[in-house]
Structure formats: structure tokens, C-alpha cells
Residue frames relative to the residue before (quaternion, step in Angstrom):
aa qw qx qy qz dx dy dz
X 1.0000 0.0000 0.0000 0.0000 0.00 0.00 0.00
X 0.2004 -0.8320 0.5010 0.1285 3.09 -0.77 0.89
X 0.7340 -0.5251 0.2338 0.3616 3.52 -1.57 1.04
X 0.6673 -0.4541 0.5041 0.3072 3.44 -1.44 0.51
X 0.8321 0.1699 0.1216 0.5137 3.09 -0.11 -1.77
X 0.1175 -0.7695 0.6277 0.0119 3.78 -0.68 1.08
X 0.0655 0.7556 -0.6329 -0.1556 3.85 -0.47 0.04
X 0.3159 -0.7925 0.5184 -0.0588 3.64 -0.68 1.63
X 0.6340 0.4682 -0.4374 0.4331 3.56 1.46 -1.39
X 0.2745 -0.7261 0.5711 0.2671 2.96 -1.86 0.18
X 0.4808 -0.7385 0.3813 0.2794 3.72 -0.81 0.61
X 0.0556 0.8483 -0.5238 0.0548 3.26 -0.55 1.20
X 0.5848 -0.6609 0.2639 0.3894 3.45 -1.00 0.83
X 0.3754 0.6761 -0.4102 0.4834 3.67 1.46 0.18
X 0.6069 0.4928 -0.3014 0.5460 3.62 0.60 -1.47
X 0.7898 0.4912 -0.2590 0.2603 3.27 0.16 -1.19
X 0.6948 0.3755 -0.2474 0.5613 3.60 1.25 -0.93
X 0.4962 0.6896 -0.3117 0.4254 3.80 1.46 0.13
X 0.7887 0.1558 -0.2578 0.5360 3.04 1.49 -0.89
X 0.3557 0.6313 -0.5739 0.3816 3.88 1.32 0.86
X 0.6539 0.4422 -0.3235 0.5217 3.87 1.06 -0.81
X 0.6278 0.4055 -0.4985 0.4393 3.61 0.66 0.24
X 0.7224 0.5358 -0.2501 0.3584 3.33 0.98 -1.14
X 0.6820 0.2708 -0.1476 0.6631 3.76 1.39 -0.64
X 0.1677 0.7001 -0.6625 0.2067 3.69 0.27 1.50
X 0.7492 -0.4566 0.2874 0.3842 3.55 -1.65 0.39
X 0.6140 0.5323 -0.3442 0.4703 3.87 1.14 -0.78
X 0.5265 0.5374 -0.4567 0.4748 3.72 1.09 -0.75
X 0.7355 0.4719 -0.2928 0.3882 3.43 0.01 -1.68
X 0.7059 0.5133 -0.3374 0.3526 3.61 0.35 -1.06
X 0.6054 0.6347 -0.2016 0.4358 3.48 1.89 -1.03
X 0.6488 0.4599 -0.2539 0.5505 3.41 1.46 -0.78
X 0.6570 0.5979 -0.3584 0.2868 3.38 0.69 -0.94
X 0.5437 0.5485 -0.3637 0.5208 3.36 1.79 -1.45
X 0.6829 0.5712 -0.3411 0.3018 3.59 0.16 -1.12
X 0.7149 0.4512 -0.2640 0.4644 3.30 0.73 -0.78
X 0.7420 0.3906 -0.2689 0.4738 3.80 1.35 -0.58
X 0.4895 0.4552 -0.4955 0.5547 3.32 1.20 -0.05
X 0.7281 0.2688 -0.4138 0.4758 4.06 -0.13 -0.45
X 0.5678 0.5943 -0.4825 0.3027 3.63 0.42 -0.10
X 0.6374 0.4806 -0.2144 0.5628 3.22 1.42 -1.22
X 0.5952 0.5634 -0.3841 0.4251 3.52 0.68 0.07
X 0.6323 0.5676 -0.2391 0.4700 2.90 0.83 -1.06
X 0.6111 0.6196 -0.2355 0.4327 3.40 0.93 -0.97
X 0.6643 0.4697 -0.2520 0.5240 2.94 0.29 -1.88
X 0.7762 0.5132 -0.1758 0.3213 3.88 0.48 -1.00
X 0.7309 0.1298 -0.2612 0.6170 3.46 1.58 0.42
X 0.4816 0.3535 -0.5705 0.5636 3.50 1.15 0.92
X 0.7834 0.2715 -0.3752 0.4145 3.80 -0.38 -0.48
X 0.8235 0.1020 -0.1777 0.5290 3.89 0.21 -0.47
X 0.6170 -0.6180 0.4664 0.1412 4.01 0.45 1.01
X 0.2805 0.7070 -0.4143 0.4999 3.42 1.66 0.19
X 0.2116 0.6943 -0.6816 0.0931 4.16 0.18 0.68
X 0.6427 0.2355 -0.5514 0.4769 4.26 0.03 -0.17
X 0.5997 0.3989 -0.5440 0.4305 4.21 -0.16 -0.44
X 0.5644 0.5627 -0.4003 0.4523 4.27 0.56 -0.53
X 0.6829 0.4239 -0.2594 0.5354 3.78 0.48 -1.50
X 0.7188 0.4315 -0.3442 0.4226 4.25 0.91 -0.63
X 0.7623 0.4224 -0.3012 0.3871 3.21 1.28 -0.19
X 0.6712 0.5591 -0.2472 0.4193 3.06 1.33 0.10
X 0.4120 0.6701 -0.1884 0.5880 2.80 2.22 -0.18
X 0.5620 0.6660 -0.1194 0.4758 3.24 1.25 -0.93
X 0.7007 0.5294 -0.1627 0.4498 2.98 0.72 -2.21
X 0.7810 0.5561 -0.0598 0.2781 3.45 0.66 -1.47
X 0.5060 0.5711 -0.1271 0.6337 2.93 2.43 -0.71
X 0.7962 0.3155 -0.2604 0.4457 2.96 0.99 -0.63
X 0.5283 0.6059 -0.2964 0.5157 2.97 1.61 -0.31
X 0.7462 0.3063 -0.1589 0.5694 4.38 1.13 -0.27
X 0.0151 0.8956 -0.2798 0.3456 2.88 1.43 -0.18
X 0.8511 0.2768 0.0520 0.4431 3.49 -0.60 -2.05
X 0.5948 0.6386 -0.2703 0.4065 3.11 1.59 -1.67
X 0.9613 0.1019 -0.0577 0.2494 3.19 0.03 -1.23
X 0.6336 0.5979 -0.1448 0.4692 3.00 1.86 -0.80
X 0.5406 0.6204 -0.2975 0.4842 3.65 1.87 0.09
């Protein structure tokens, strides 16, 4: 009996930088960039108006995680 699933493709370093230009297109970047300035301003807004500087340093820590995230951890 033969297998179900066969994989045939072969991986090449072409494939490979083919699907980094799909994966780091202009709509991605533009998506991370917001992310990272909308928690940045938080952060701010969160140790100038309520003096809150370790909840600031966790959200921005956050921000930045979420913001590299995709990058590296995909």
C-alpha cells in the first residue's frame, strides 16, 4: 500500500527567498510599523500622564514583540 501523502517538491534556495518576498511585502511592513507606534504612544501616554514608567517599559516591550514577532519567530 502505498503512502497517502508523497512530498515530490524540492527545496531550493530560490523557493526559499520567493517565499521571504511574499512574506515581507509593503502591507506587512506598513502593518508592523503601525503596531509598534500605536504601543509606543501608549507607552508614553502611560508614564507621562500617570508616572506608571515599569507598566511603560511592559508595554513597549510588548509593542516590539509584537512588532518582530512575525519576523523572526515564523
Amino acid at each position: 500500500m502505498e503512502s497517502l501523502f508523497v512530498n515530490n517538491i524540492k527545496q531550493t534556495k530560490e523557493m526559499y527567498i520567493e517565499m521571504n518576498k511574499a512574506y515581507t511585502s509593503a502591507s506587512r511592513v506598513v502593518y508592523l510599523l503601525a503596531v509598534i507606534v500605536i504601543y509606543g504612544i501608549l507607552a508614553f501616554s502611560l508614564a507621562y500622564f500617570n508616572y506608571n514608567y515599569i507598566g511603560a517599559a511592559i508595554i513597549g516591550a510588548l509593542g516590539i514583540l509584537l512588532c518582530f514577532y512575525p519576523c523572526f519567530f515564523c
